[in-house]
C-alpha positions as CSV (number, residue, x, y, z in Angstrom):
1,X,141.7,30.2,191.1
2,X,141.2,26.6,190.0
3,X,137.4,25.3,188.6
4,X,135.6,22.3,189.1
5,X,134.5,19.9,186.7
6,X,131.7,18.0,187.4
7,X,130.7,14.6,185.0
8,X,127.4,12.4,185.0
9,X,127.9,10.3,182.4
10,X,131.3,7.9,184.1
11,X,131.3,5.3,180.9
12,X,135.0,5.3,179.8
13,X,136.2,7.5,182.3
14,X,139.2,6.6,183.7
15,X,137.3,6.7,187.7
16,X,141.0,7.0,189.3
17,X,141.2,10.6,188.1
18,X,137.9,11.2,189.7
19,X,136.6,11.8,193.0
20,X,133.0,10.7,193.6
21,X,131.1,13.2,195.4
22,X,128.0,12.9,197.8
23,X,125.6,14.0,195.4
24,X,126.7,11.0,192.8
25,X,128.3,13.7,190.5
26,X,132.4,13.5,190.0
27,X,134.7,15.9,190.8
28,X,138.3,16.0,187.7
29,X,141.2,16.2,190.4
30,X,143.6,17.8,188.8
31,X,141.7,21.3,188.5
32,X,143.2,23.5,186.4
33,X,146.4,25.6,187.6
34,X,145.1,29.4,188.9
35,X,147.6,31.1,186.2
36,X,146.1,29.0,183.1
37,X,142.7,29.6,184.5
38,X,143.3,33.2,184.6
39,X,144.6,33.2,181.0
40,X,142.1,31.2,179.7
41,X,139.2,33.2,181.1
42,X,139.4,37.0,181.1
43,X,137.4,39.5,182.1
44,X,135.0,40.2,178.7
45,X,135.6,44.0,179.9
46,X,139.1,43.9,178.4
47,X,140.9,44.7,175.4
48,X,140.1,42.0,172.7
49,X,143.7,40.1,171.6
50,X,144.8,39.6,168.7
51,X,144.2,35.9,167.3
52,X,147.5,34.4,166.2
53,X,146.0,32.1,163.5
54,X,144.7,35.1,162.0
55,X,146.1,37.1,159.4
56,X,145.4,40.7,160.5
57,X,146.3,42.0,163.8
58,X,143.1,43.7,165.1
59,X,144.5,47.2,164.9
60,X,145.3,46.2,161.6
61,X,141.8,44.7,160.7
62,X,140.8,48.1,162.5
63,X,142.4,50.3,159.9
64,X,141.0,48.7,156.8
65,X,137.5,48.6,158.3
66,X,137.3,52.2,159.0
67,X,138.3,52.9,155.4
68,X,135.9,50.6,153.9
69,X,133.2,52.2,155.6
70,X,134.3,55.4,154.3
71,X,135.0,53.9,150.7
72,X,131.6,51.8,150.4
73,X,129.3,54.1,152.0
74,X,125.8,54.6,149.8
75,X,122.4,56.0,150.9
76,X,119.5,53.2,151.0
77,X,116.1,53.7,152.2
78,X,115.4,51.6,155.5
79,X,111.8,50.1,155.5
80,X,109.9,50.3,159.5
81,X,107.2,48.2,159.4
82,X,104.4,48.5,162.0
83,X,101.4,46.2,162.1
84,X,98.2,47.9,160.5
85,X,95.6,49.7,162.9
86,X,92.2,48.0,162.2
87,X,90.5,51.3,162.3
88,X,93.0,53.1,160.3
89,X,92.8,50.5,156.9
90,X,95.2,50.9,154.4
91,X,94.2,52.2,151.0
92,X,95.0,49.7,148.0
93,X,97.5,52.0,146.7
94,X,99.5,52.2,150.2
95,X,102.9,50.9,150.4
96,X,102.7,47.6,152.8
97,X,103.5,44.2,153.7
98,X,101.3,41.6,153.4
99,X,97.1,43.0,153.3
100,X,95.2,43.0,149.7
101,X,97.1,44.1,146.3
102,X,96.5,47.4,144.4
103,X,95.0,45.7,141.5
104,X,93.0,46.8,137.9
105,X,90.4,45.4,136.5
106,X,91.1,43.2,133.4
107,X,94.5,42.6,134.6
108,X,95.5,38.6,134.6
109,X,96.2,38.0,138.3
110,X,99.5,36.2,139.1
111,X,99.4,32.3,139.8
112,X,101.7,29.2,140.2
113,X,102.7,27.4,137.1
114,X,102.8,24.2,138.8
115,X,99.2,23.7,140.5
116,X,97.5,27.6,139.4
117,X,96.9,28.7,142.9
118,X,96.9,32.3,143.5
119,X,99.8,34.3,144.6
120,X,99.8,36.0,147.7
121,X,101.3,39.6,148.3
122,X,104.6,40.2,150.2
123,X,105.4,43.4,149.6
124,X,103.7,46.2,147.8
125,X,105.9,49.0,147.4
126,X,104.9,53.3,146.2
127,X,107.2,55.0,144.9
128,X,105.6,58.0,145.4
129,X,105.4,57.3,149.1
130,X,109.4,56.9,149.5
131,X,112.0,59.0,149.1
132,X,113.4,59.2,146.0
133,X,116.8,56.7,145.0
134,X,119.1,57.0,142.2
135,X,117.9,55.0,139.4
136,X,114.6,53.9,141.4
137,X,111.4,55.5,139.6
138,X,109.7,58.0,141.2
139,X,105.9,57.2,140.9
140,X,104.1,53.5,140.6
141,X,104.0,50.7,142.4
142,X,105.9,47.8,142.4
143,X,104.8,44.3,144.0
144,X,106.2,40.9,145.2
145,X,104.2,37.8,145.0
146,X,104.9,34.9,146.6
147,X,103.1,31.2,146.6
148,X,101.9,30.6,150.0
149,X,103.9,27.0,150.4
150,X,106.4,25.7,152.9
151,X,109.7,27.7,150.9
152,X,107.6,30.5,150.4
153,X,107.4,30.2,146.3
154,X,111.4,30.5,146.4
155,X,113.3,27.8,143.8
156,X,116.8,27.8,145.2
157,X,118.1,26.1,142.4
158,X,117.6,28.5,139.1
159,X,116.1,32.1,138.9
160,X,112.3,31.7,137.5
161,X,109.0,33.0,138.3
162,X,106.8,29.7,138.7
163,X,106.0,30.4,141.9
164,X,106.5,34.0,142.8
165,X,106.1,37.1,140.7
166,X,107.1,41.0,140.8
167,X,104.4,43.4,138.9
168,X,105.0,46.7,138.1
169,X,102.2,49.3,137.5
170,X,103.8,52.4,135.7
171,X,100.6,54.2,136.1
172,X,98.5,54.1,139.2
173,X,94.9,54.0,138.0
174,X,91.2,52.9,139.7
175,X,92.0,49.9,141.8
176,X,89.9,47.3,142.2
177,X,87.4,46.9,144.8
178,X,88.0,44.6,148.4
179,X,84.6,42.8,147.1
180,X,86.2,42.7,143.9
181,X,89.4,40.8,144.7
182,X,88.0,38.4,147.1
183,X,85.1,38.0,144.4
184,X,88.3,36.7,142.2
185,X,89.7,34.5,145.1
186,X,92.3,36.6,146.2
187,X,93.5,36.0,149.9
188,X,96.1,37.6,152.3
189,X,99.0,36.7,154.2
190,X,96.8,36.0,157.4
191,X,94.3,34.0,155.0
192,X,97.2,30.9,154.1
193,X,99.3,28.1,156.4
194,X,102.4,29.1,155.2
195,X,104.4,32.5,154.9
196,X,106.7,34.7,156.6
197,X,104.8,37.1,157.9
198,X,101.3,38.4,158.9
199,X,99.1,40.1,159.3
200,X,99.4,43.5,157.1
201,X,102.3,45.6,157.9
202,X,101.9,49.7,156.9
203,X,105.3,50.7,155.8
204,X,107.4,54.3,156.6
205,X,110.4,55.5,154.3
206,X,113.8,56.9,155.9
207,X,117.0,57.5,153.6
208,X,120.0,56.2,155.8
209,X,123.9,55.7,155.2
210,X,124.7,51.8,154.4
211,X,128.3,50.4,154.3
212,X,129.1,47.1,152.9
213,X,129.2,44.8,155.8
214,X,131.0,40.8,156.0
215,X,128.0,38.7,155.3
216,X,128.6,39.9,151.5
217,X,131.9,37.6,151.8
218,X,132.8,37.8,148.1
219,X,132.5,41.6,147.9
220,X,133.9,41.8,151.5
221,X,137.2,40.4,150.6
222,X,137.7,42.3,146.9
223,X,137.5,45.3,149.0
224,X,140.3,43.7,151.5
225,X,142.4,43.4,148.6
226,X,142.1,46.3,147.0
227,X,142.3,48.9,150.5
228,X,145.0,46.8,152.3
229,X,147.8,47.8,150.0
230,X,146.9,51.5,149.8
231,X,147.1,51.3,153.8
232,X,151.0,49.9,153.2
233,X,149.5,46.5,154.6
234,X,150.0,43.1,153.4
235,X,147.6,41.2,151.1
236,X,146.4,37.4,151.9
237,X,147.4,34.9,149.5
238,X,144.9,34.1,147.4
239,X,144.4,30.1,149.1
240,X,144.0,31.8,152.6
241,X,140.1,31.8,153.4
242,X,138.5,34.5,154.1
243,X,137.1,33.4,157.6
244,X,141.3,33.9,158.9
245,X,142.0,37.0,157.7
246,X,140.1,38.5,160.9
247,X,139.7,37.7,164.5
248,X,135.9,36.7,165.6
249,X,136.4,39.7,168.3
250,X,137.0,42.4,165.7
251,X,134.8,40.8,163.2
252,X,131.9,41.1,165.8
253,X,132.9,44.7,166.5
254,X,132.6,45.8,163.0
255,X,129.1,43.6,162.8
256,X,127.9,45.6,165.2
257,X,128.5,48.9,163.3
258,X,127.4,48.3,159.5
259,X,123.8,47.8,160.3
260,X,123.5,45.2,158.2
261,X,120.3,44.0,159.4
262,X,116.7,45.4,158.9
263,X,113.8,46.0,156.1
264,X,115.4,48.1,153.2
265,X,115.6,49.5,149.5
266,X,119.1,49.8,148.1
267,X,122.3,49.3,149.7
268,X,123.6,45.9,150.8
269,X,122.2,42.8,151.2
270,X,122.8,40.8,154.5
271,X,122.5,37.2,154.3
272,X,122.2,34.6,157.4
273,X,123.8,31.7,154.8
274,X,126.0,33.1,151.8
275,X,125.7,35.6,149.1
276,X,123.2,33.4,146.2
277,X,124.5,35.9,143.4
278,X,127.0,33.9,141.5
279,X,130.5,35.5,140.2
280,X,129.7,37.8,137.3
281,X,126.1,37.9,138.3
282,X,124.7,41.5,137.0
283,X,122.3,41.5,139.2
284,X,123.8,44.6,141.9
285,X,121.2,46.2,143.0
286,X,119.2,45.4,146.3
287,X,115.3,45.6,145.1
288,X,114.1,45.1,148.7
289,X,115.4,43.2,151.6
290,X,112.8,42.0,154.3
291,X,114.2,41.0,157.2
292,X,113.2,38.7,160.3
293,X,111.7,40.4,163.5
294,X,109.3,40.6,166.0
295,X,108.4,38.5,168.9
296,X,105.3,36.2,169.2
297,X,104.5,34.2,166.3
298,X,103.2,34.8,163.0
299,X,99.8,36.4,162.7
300,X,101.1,38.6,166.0
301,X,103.7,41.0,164.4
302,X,106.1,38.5,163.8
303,X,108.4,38.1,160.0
304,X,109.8,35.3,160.2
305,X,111.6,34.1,157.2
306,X,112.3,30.2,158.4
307,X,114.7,30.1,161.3
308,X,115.7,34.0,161.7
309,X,116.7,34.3,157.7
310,X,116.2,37.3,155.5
311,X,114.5,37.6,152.1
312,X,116.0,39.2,149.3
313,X,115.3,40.5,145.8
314,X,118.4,42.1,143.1
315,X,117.9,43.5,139.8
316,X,120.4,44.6,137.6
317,X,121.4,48.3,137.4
318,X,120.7,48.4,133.8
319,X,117.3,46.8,133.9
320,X,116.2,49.0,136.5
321,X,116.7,51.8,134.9
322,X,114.4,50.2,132.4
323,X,112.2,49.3,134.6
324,X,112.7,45.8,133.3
325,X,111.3,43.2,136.3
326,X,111.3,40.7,134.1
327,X,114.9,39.1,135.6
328,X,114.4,40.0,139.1
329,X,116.0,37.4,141.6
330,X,114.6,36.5,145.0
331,X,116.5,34.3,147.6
332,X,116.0,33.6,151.7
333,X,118.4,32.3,153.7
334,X,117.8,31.4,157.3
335,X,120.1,29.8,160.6
């Protein structure tokens, strides 16, 4: 079976391989033989091939994906977010997205170095609300607070908090009133022009399996290298990039089944663009990950981190065990 190819646009075409049609469109005349066509196009019910410019057959890619899900796996709390009933408010103290901080009175409120506007809430996490992860404290509340401007408070460049800020509260005490806060200027994510989502989200806890999945390239490949020769398979030179050592179908496949996307606490990261943490970079623990999702736009259920990215936050083991926020770093990536 042969198909047609049909052109609008004749400039440098060479018109004696063309037949003009009655509609004005042009038909290629030397349709492509039955056999190639059939090659070229199979059915997408069958059995992926292997990619010859790859450097693992897929039953071989196969192999060392199972084991690295078996090898990597960690338990992380996912994060479902679902958008606040107006006549069931939030407390202060609630675990959320977006909505009005948990605050004290006498407390300096967060602002931007660069113009002193007030910092808006992303996140406002309870520990006591979640169930409990290694190393994670078991009671207060941690925050994130971004500035409400077109990258979201984020400097892409160097880790700093000029515009964007985590707090920690150790001990929960008497928050301060609604009246209070807005008394103080404080406004929500449905209140500003720019940020990724809105309006306030109420947050539930569940403790799930995570397995390293390929968007954490760096990581992703050390793992290659150090499973492959215990599976009696070979090892990529050290030149070869990582994009060949696996065909897009089975790459896709195992995608699919690391669940890499979603809100979440621990675990691994999944990143739209590349991993920001630099080579050495302490900083291995996932603080939060908020992902994009929803449909509508923002203000209607919608996180939207740019086009379809993800927003994350990493601390290093050490300091969390400190509970040391003071290096926190917070990256977005988007399509």
């Amino acid at each position: 079976m042969g198909r047609n190819i049909y052109l609008v646009d004749m400039k440098n075409k060479d018109t004696e391989d063309y037949e003009e049609l009655e509609d004005g469109s042009y038909l290629f005349k030397d349709n492509l033989d039955g056999d190639d066509y059939d090659d070229e196009y199979e059915d997408d019910d069958d059995e992926y091939e292997d990619d010859d410019n790859c450097f693992y057959k897929n039953a071989q890619a196969r192999l060392i994906f199972d084991e690295i899900k078996k090898q990597t796996a960690v338990t992380a709390v996912e994060i479902v977010a679902d958008i606040v009933d107006k006549n069931k408010p939030l407390l202060l103290t609630d675990s959320k997205f977006g909505g009005l901080p948990y605050w004290q009175d006498g407390m300096e409120y967060p602002t931007a170095k660069d113009d002193g506007t007030k910092l808006v809430l992303l996140a406002q996490i309870n520990f006591g609300q979640m169930p409990h992860l290694d190393d994670f404290p078991e009671s207060g509340i941690l925050q994130f607070f971004i500035k409400p401007d077109d990258i979201y408070g984020c400097d892409f460049d160097k880790i700093n908090y000029d515009k964007w800020r985590p707090v920690y509260h150790e001990n929960i005490g008497e928050p301060m009133s609604e009246d209070a806060l807005r008394a103080m200027g404080v406004k929500t994510a449905e209140e500003v022009e720019y940020f990724p989502l809105s309006p306030e989200f109420a947050l539930s806890f569940e403790k799930q399996e995570n397995v390293l999945n390929m968007t954490c390239e760096e990581l992703f490949e050390r793992e290659v290298r150090k499973i492959a020769p215990k599976l009696s398979l070979p090892v990529p030179e050290e030149n070869t990039p990582f994009y060949d050592f696996f065909s897009e179908s089975i790459s896709d496949e195992f995608y699919d089944e690391c669940n890499r996307e979603g809100h979440r606490i621990g675990g691994y990261p999944a990143f739209t663009q590349c991993d920001p943490r630099l080579p050495g970079d302490d900083k291995d623990v996932l603080l939060l990950q908020i992902d994009s999702c929803g449909d509508g736009d923002v203000g209607d259920g919608l996180i939207m981190w740019g086009d379809c990215g993800i927003g994350n936050f990493f601390i290093s083991r050490d300091d969390l065990k400190k509970r040391d926020f003071s290096r926190v770093l917070y990256n977005w990536d988007c399509n």
